[in-house]
C-alpha positions in Angstrom: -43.1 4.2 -8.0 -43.9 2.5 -11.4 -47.0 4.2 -13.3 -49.0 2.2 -15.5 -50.4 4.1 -18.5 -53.7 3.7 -19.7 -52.4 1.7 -23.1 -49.9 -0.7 -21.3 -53.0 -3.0 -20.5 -54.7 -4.6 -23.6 -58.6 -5.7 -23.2 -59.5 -7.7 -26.4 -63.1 -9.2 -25.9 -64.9 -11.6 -28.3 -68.0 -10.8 -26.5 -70.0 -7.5 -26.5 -71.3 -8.0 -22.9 -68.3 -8.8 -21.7 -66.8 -5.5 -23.1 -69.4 -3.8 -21.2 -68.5 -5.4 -18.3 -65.8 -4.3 -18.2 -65.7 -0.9 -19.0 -68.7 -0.8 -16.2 -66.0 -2.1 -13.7 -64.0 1.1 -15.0 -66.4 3.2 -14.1 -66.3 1.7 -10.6 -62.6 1.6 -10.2 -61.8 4.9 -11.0 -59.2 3.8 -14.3 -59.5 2.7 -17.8 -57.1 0.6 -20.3 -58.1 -0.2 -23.7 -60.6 -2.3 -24.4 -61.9 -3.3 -28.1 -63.9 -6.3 -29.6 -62.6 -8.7 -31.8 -61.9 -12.4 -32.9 -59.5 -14.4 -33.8 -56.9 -13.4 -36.4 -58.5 -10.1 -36.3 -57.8 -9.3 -32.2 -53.8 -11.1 -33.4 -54.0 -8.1 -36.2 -55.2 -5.4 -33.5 -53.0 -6.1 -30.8 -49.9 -6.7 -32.7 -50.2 -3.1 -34.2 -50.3 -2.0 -30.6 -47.7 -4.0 -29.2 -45.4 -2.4 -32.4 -46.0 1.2 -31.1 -44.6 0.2 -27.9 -48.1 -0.4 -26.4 -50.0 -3.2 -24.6 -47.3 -4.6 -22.3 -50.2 -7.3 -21.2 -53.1 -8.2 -23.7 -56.3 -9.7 -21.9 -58.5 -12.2 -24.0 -61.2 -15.1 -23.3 -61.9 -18.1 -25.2 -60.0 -19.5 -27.9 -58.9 -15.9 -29.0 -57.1 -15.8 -25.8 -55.6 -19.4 -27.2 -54.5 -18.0 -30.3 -53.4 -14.9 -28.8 -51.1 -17.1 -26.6 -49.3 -18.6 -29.6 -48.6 -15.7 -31.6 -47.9 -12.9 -29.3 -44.4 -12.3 -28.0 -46.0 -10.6 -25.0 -48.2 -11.4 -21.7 -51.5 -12.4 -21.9 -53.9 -12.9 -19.5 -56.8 -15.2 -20.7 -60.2 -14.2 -18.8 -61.9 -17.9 -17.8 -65.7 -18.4 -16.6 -66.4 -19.6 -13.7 -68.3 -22.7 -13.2 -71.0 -20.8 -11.5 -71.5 -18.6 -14.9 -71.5 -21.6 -16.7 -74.5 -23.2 -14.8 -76.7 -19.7 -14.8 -76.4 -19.4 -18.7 -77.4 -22.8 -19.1 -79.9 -23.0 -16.6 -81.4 -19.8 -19.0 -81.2 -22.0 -21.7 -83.5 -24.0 -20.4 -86.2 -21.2 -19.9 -86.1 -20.9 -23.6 -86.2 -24.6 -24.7 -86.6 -28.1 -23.8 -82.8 -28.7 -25.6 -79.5 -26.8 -25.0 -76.5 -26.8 -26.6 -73.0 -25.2 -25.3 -70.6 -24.4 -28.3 -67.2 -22.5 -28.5 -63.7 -23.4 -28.8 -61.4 -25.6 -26.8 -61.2 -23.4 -23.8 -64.9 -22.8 -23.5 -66.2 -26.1 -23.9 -64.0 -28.0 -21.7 -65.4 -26.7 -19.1 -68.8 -27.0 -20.0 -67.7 -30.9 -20.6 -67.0 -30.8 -16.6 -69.7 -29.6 -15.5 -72.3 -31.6 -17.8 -73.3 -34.1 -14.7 -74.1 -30.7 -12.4 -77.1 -29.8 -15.6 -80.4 -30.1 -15.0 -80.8 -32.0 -17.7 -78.9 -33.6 -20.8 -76.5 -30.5 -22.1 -74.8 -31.3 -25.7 -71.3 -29.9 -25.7 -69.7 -29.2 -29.3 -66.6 -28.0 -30.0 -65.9 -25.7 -33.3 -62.2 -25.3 -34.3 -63.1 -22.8 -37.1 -65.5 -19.9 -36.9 -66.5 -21.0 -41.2 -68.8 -23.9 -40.3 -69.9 -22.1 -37.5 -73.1 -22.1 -39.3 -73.8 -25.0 -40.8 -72.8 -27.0 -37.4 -75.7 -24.7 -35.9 -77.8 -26.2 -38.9 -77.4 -29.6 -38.4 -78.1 -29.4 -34.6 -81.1 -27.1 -35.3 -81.8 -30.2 -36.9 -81.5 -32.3 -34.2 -84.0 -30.3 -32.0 -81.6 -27.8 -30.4 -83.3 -24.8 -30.2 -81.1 -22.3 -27.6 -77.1 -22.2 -27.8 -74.8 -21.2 -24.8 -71.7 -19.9 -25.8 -69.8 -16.5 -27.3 -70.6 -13.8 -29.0 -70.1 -15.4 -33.0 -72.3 -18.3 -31.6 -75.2 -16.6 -30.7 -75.2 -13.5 -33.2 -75.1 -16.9 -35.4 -77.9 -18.6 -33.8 -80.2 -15.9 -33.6 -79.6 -15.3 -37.4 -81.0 -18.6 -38.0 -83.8 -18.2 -35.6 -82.4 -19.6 -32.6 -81.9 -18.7 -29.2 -78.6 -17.4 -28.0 -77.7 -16.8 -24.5 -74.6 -15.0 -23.3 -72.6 -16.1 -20.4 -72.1 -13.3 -18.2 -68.5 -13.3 -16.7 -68.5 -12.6 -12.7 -66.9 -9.1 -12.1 -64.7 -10.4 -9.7 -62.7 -12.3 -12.6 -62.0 -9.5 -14.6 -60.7 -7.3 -11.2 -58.3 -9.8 -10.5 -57.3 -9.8 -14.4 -56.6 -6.0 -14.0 -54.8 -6.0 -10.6 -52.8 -8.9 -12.0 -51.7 -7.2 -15.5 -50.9 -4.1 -13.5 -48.9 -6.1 -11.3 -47.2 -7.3 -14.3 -47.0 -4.1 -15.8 -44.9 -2.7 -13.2 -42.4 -5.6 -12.9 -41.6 -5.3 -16.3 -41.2 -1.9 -16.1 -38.9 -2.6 -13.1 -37.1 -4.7 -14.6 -36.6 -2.6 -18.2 -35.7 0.2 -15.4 -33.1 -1.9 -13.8 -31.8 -3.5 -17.3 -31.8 -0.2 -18.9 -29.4 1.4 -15.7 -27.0 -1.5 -15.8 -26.9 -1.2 -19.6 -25.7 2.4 -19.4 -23.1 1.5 -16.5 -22.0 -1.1 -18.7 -21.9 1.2 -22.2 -20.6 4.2 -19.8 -17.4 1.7 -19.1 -14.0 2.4 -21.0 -13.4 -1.5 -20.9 -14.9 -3.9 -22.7 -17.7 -6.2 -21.0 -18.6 -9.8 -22.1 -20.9 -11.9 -20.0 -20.7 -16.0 -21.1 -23.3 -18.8 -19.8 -21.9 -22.1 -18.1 -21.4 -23.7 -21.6 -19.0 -20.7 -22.9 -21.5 -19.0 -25.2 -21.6 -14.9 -24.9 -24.7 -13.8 -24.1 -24.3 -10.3 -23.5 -21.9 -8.2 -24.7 -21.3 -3.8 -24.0 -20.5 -1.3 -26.9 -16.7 -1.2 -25.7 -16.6 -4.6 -26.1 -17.9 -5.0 -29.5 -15.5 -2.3 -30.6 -12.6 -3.6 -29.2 -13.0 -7.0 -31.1 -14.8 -5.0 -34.2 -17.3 -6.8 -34.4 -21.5 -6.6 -34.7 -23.6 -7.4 -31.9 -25.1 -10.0 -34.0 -22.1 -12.1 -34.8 -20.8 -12.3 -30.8 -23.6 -13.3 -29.0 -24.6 -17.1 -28.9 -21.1 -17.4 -30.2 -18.6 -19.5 -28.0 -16.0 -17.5 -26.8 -13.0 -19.6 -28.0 -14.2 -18.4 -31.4 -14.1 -15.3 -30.8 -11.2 -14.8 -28.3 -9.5 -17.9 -28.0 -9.5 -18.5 -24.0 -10.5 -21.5 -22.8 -13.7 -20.7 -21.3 -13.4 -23.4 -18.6 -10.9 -21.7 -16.6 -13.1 -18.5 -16.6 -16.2 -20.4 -15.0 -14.4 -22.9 -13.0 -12.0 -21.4 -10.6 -12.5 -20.8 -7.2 -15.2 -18.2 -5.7 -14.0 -14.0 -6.7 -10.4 -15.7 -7.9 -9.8 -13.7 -11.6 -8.1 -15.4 -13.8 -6.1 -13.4 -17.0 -5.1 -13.3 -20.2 -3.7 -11.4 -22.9 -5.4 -12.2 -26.5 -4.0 -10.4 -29.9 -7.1 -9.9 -31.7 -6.8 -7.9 -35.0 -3.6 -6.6 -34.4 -4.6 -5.3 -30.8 -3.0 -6.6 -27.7 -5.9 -7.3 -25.3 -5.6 -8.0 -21.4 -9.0 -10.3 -20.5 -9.6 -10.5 -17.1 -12.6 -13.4 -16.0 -14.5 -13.1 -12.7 -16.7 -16.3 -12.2 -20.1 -16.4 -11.8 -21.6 -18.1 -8.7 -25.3 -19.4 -7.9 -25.8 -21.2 -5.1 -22.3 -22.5 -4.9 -22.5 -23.6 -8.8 -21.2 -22.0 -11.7 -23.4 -20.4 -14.1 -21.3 -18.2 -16.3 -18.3 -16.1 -16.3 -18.0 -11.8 -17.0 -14.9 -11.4 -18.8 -13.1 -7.4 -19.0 -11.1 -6.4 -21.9 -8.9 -3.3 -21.9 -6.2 -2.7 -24.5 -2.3 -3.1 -23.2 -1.6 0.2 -24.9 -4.2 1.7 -22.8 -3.2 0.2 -19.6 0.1 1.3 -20.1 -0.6 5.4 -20.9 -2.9 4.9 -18.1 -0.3 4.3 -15.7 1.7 6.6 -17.0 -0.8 9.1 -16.2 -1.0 7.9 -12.9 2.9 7.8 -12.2 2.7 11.6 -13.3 -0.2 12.5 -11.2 1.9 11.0 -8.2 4.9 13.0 -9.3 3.1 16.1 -9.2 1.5 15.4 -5.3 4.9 15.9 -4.5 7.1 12.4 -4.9 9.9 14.4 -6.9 13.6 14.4 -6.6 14.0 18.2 -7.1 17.7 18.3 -6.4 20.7 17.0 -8.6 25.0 16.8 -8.5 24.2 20.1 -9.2 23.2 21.0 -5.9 25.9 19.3 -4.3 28.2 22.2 -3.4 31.8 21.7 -2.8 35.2 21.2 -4.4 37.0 19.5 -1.9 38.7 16.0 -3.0 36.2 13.6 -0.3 33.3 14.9 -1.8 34.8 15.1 -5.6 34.9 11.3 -5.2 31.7 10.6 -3.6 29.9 12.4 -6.6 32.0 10.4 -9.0 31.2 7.1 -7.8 27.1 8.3 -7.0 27.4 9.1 -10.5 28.5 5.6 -12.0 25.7 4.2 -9.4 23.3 6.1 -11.1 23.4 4.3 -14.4 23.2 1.3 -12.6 19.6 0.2 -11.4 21.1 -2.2 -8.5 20.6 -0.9 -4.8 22.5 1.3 -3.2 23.1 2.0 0.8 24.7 5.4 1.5 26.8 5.8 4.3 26.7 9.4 6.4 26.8 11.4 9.6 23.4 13.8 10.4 23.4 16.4 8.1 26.1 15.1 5.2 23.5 15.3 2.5 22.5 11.9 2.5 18.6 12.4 0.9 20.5 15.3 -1.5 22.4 12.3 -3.4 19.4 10.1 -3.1 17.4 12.6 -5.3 20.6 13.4 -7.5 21.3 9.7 -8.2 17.5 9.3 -9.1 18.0 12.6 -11.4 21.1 10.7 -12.9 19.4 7.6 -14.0 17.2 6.3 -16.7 13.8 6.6 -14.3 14.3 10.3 -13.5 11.1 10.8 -15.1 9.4 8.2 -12.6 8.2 9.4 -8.8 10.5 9.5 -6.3 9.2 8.7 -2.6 11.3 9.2 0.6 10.1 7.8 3.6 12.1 8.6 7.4 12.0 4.7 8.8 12.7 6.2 12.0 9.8 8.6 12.3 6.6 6.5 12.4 5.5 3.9 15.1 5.7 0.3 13.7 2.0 -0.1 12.6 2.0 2.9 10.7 5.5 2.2 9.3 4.5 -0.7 7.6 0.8 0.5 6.4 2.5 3.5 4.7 5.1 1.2 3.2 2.7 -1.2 1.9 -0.6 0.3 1.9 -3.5 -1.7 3.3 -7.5 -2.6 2.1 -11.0 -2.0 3.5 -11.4 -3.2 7.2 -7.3 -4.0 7.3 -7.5 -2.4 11.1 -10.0 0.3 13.3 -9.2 3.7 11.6 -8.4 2.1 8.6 -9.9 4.5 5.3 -13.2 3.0 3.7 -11.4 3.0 0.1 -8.2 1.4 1.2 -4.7 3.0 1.0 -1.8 3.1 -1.9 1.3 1.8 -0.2 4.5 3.9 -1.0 6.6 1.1 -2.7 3.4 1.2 -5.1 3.6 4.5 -5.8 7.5 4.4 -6.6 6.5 2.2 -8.8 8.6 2.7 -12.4 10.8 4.9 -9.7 12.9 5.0 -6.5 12.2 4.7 -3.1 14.5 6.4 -0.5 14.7 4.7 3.2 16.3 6.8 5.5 17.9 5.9 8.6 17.1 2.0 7.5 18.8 0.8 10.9 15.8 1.8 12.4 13.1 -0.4 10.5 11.8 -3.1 12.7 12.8 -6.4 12.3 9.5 -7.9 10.9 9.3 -5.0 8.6 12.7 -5.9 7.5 11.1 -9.2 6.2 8.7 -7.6 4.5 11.2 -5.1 2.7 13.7 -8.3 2.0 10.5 -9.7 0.2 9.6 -6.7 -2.0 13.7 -6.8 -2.8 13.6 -10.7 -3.9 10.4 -10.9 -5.8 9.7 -7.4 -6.5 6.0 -7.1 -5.3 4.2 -6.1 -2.2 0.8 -7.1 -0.6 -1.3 -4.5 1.4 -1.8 -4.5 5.0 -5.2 -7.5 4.8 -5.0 -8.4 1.9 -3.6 -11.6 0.2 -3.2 -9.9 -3.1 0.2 -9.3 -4.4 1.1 -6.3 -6.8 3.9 -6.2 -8.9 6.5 -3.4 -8.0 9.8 -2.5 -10.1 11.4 0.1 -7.4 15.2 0.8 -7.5 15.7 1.2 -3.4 17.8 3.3 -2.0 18.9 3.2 1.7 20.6 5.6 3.8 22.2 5.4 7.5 24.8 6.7 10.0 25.1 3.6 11.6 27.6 0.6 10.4 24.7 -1.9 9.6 27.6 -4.5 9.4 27.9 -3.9 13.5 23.8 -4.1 13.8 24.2 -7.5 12.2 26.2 -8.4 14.6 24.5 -7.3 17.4 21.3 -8.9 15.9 19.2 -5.5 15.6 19.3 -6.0 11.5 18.7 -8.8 9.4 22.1 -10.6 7.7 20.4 -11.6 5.0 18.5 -7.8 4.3 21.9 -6.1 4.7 23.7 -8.1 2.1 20.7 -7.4 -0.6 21.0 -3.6 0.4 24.6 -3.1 0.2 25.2 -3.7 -3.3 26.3 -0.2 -4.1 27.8 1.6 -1.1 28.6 5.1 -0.7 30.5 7.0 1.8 29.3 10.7 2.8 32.6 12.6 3.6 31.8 14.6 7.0 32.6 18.2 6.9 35.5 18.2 9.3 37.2 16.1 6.1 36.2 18.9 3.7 36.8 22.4 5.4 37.8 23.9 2.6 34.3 23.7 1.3 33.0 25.7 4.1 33.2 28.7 2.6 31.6 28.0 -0.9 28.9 26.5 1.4 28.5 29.3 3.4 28.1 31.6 0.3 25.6 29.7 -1.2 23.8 28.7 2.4 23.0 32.7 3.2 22.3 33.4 -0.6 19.4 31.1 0.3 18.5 32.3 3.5 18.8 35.8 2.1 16.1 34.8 -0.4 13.6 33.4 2.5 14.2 36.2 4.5 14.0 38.9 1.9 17.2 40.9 3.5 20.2 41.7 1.2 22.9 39.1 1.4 25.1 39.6 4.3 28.9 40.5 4.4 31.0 37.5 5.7 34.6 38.7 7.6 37.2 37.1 6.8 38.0 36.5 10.6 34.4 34.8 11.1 35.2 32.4 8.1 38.2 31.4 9.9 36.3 30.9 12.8 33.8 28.8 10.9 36.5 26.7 9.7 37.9 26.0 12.6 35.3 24.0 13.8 35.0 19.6 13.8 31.0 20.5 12.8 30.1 17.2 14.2 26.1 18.6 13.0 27.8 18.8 9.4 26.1 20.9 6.8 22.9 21.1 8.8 24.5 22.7 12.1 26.7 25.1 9.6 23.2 26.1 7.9 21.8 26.4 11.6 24.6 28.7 12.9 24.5 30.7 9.8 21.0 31.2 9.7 21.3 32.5 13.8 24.6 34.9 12.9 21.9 36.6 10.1 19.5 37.2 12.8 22.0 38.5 15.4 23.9 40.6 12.5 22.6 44.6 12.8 24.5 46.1 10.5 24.9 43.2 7.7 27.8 41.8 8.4 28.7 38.6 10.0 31.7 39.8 12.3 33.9 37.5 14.3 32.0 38.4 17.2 28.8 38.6 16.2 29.8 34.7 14.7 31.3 33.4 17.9 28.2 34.7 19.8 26.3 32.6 17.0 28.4 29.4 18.0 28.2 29.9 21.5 24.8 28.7 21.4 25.5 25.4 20.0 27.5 24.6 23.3 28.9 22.5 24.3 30.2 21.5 20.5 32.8 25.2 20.9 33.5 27.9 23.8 33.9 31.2 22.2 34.4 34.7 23.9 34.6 37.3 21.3 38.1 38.7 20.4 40.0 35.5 21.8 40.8 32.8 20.0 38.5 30.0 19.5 38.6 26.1 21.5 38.0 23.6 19.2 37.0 20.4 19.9 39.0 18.8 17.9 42.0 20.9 19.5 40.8 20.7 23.4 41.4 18.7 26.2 38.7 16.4 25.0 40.2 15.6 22.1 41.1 11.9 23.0 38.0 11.1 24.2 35.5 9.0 21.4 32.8 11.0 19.5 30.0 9.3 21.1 31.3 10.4 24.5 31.0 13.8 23.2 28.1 13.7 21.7 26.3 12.7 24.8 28.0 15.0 26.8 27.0 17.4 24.6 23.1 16.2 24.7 22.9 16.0 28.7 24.0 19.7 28.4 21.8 21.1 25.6 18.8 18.9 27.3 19.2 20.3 30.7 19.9 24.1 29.6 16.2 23.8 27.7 14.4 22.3 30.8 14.4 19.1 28.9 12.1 20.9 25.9 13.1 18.3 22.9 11.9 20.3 20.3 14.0 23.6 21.6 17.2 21.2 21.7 16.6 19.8 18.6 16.8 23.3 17.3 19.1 24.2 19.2 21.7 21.5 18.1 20.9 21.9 14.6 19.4 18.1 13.7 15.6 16.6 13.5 13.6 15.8 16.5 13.3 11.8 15.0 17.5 12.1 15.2 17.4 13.5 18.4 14.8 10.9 19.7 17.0 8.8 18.4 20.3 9.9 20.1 18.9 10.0 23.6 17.7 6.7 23.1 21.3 5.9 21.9 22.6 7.4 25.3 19.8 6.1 27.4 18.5 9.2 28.2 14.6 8.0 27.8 
C-alpha cells in the first residue's frame, strides 16, 4: 500500500483562521501535512521551493492565491471554495456591526458573493480587487461611501481594521477542508502509483539488451530506453518529439498501420551499424495510436545464434564419429567412403541406402564431420520410432496451447535446432505420408512452422536420409510420396552388407572387443584362428550389429580369455535360426544350406517366427536376441504380419 508522507500535501492559507481550522481538523483526524500562511507571489515562492525538494506532490490554496497558484505550478492544486452557507453567516455578521456591508477579494471570492447578493438581507456591495496595492485606497473610497464592515480575506480585513473598519472573517465549513485532504491523498497515492508503475517499466525497459522506441500515431518518438539511445548515439533530447524517418528512415506508416500483433521489419544502417528494427503496432479500441519499434544490432543477432547453435551442440546434437571410424579395407566399403567423401563437400541431400546394422547413422555423422558445417549441430531423429503426433511436434516443434499436454513455453522443433547443420532421418520409409508433406515443404522453401502456429522460421538444414527399403518400390506401391523421393535422392549411397566384405570381419572383430574390453574393464580376449574362420563363414544378415552382438555374448561365455571355436559356435547358436553349430563339426551356413534358394525375406521371417516363439513372444528379449532395435524389429513383424 502507497504511504503518504506528511510533506506530499501542501496547505497554503491566505487566512489565519482558516489555517487554524485546519490544523484543528488535524488534531481530530489523527495526521498532519504542512500548512503555512501566505499570499500571492509569496505562497508561488513558498511552494515552489518545496515542490524543488521533491515535496508537495498537491498544494491546497483558497481565493485568488489558489488562482495564481494554478497558473504557475507544474503540480496539483486543490483550491479550498466557501460554501454559500459561509458566505451568508459572515455577511449576515456584517450586518450586526453596520447598517452597510461590503464583500471584497479577488475573482474567485467575489463571484460568489455576486450569486448570492439577491439571498442578503439587504443591499451587499460586491468589489473585486485584482492587486493587493490599492487594496487600501479602494477601502478608502468606500469608507467614503458609508461602508463601515468588509467581508472578505485575511489582507482585507487586517486592511480594514487598520483604517478603523470592521473586518469579518468567513469561516470555511470543516467539512470542505476534509474532503480537500481525502482528495489530495487520494491523489497522492495515484501519483505515487503511477511513478511506481513508470519507474518498474522504465527499469524493464533500461534492463533490455535491445533498443526500445515508442512513436505516437503521427510518427513522432515519444519515448525512447538507454539501449536505444546508444545504439543510434544519440541524446535523449535530440530523439524524442523527433519523427522517426529522421532519425531511422522507416516509413512510420507501415509500423502503425498493419494488422493487429503483425511485426513488420527492417534493417537500417545507421552510423556505420547494421540495425534489424522490428515494429509491433499499437492498438486502442481497434485504432492505431502508435507503434514500439526494437532495434538489435545484426552483429549481435548473429553471435547470438552462434551461441545458441553451440549450446545445442553441447545438449548432445553432435556427430562424434568420422571416416575414421569406419573400419574396414575391403573394396565395397573403400568405395562407399570415397564417394560419402565427395558428398560431403557438397551441401545437396543425400539418401543412403543399407541393411540393419551397415553403419548407416556412422556415415551420416562422418559426412557431416567432412563438410563445411561440421562445426554446426547435428540432430538424428528414428522416423520409425514415435507415433505420428509426436513425430511431427518433435520435427517441427509446436506453441502454447498447440494440443492437451502441450509445454506452457512452447517447444524448439528439431529442423530448428539443426539449423546452420544437418539433420539425419532414419529409416525415412517410415514417415507418414502427411508428414512427408511437411518435410517436402521444409526441402523447397527451407523453413518450418510449429505445430499451431502460422509463423514460419527460416531453416538452412542439409538433410540426410537413410533406409533399407528401395523407396523407388514404396513409390510405386503409393506408401511414399514421388515427388519427396526425387528431392531426397539427389546424392545416393549404397551401404555394402557384410556378407560383400568378409574380409573385414576380422579388423572389425579386433577393434569391436577392444571396445567391449574397455566397457567391461576385462583384458582383451584371445581370438582362435578356428573361431575367426567360423565368424567368417557366416551371410551376417544382422551385419555389423549382429557381429558386435555375438562378440559381445562369446566374451561373456569365454572363462579362460579366449574365444575358442567352441566357445564361438556356442555364441552363434543363439542367434538361431540365422547358423546351426555343434562344436567340433563344421559349421551350416546359410548361404551354403538347403535354404539357400529361397529369398532373404523368406528367411528372415522364418527366422523371426522362431526367435519370437522360443522367447514366449517377449519383443524386447528377441530384439536382443537377434542383434537389431526393438523400432526394427516392430517393424519387421509388421513386415511379416506378425502383429
Amino acid at each position: 500500500m502507497v504511504h503518504v508522507r506528511r510533506e506530499d500535501i501542501l496547505f497554503i492559507l491566505p487566512s489565519e483562521p482558516i489555517a487554524a481550522t485546519i490544523n484543528n481538523i488535524f488534531s481530530l483526524i489523527g495526521e498532519r501535512f504542512l500548512v503555512h500562511e501566505a499570499n500571492l507571489e509569496d505562497a508561488v515562492s513558498l511552494a515552489q521551493s518545496y515542490i524543488d525538494q521533491g515535496q508537495a506532490m498537491v498544494v491546497v490554496s483558497n481565493g485568488g492565491t489558489a488562482a495564481l497558484l494554478k497558473q504557475r505550478l507544474k503540480t496539483h492544486v486543490l483550491e479550498l471554495r466557501y460554501t454559500s452557507v459561509d458566505m451568508l453567516r459572515a455577511v449576515r455578521r456584517a450586518f450586526d456591526l453596520a447598517d452597510k456591508v461590503a464583500v471584497m477579494g479577488f475573482e474567485p471570492f467575489t463571484y460568489n458573493a455576486k450569486a448570492l447578493k439577491d439571498f442578503f438581507e439587504r443591499p451587499v456591495l460586491v468589489e473585486t480587487i485584482t492587486d493587493l496595492a490599492d487594496l487600501t485606497e479602494k477601502l478608502q473610497h468606500l469608507m467614503a461611501r458609508g461602508i463601515k464592515a468588509f467581508v472578505g480575506g485575511s489582507p482585507v480585513v487586517n486592511a480594514a481594521r487598520m483604517l478603523g473598519a470592521y473586518g469579518v472573517h468567513i469561516d470555511m465549513d470543516p467539512r470542505v477542508i476534509q474532503d480537500a485532504i481525502e482528495e489530495g491523498k487520494r491523489i497522492v497515492s495515484l501519483q505515487k502509483e503511477k511513478d511506481l508503475r513508470l519507474g518498474t517499466i522504465n527499469a524493464l525497459l533500461n534492463s533490455i539488451n535491445d533498443g526500445i522506441i515508442g512513436i505516437d500515431a503521427s510518427g513522432c518518438i515519444s519515448e525512447i530506453n538507454r539501449i536505444g539511445l546508444e545504439l543510434l548515439g544519440l541524446q535523449r533530447q535530440d530523439v524524442v518529439g523527433r519523427d522517426i524517418r529522421q532519425v531511422l528512415g522507416v516509413p512510420w506508416e507501415s509500423c502503425i498501420q498493419a494488422v493487429e500483433n503483425e511485426q513488420t521489419a527492417e534493417v537500417c544502417l545507421i552510423g556505420g551499424n547494421s540495425l534489424a528494427v522490428t515494429s509491433v503496432p499499437i492498438r486502442v479500441n481497434g485504432h492505431s495510436s502508435g507503434a514500439v519499434l526494437t532495434l538489435q544490432e545484426v552483429r549481435r543477432i548473429l553471435s547470438l545464434e552462434r551461441r545458441v547453435r553451440k549450446r545445442v551442440r553441447d545438449s548432445g546434437h553432435i556427430a562424434k564419429s568420422t571416416f575414421a571410424d569406419v573400419v574396414g579395407r575391403s573394396e565395397p566399403l573403400e568405395k562407399a567412403k570415397k564417394k560419402a567423401f565427395t558428398y560431403a563437400q557438397s551441401d545437396s541431400t543425400v539418401l543412403i541406402y543399407g541393411k540393419t546394422g551397415t553403419g548407416k547413422e556412422l556415415f551420416a555423422q562422418s559426412i557431416h564431420n567432412a563438410s563445411a558445417r561440421a562445426d554446426s549441430p547435428f540432430v538424428a531423429v528414428n522416423c520409425a520410432a514415435l507415433p505420428e503426433n509426436l513425430l511431427e511436434s518433435e520435427l517441427f516443434g509446436y506453441v502454447r496451447g498447440a494440443f492437451t499436454g502441450a509445454s506452457e513455453s512452447g517447444k524448439m522443433g528439431l529442423f530448428e535446432m539443426a539449423h546452420g547443420g544437418s539433420i539425419f532421418l532414419d529409416e525415412i520409409s517410415e514417415m507418414p505420408l502427411p508428414l512427408q508433406c511437411r518435410l517436402l515443404r521444409v526441402l523447397q522453401e527451407k523453413e518450418v512452422s510449429r505445430v499451431g502456429d502460422d509463423k514460419v522460421t527460416p531453416v538452412d538444414v542439409r538433410i540426410i536420409a537413410a533406409t533399407n527399403r528401395n523407396l523407388a518400390e514404396e513409390v510405386q506401391n503409393g506408401r511414399f510420396r514421388e515427388d519427396l523421393y526425387y528431392r531426397l535422392a539427389v546424392l545416393i549411397l549404397e551401404l555394402p552388407p557384410l556378407v560383400e566384405r568378409l574380409g573385414d570381419i576380422g579388423l572389425l572383430a579386433r577393434v569391436i572387443l577392444h571396445r567391449k574390453s574397455k566397457e567391461q574393464h576385462k583384458p582383451m580376449p584371445r581370438l582362435d584362428p578356428r573361431a575367426m574362420a567360423l565368424l567368417e563363414s557366416i551371410s551376417w544378415p544382422g551385419n555389423v550389429r549382429q557381429l558386435a552382438n555375438v562378440l559381445e555374448r562369446a566374451m561373456v561365455i569365454a572363462t579362460n580369455g579366449v574365444l575358442s571355436e567352441e566357445v564361438m559356435a556356442d555364441s552363434l547358436r543363439s542367434c538361431h535360426p540365422y547358423g546351426q553349430f555343434c562344436p567340433g563339426s563344421a559349421p551350416i551356413s546359410i548361404a551354403h544350406s538347403e535354404d539357400s534358394t529361397a529369398s532373404l525375406d523368406a528367411v528372415e521371417e522364418r527366422a523371426l517366427r522362431a526367435v519370437l516363439r522360443q522367447c514366449g513372444g517377449n519383443r524386447k528379449e528377441s530384439a536382443l536376441r537377434l542383434g537389431i532395435g526393438r523400432a526394427t524389429l516392430w517393424r519387421k513383424m509388421k513386415k511379416f504380419g506378425l502383429i
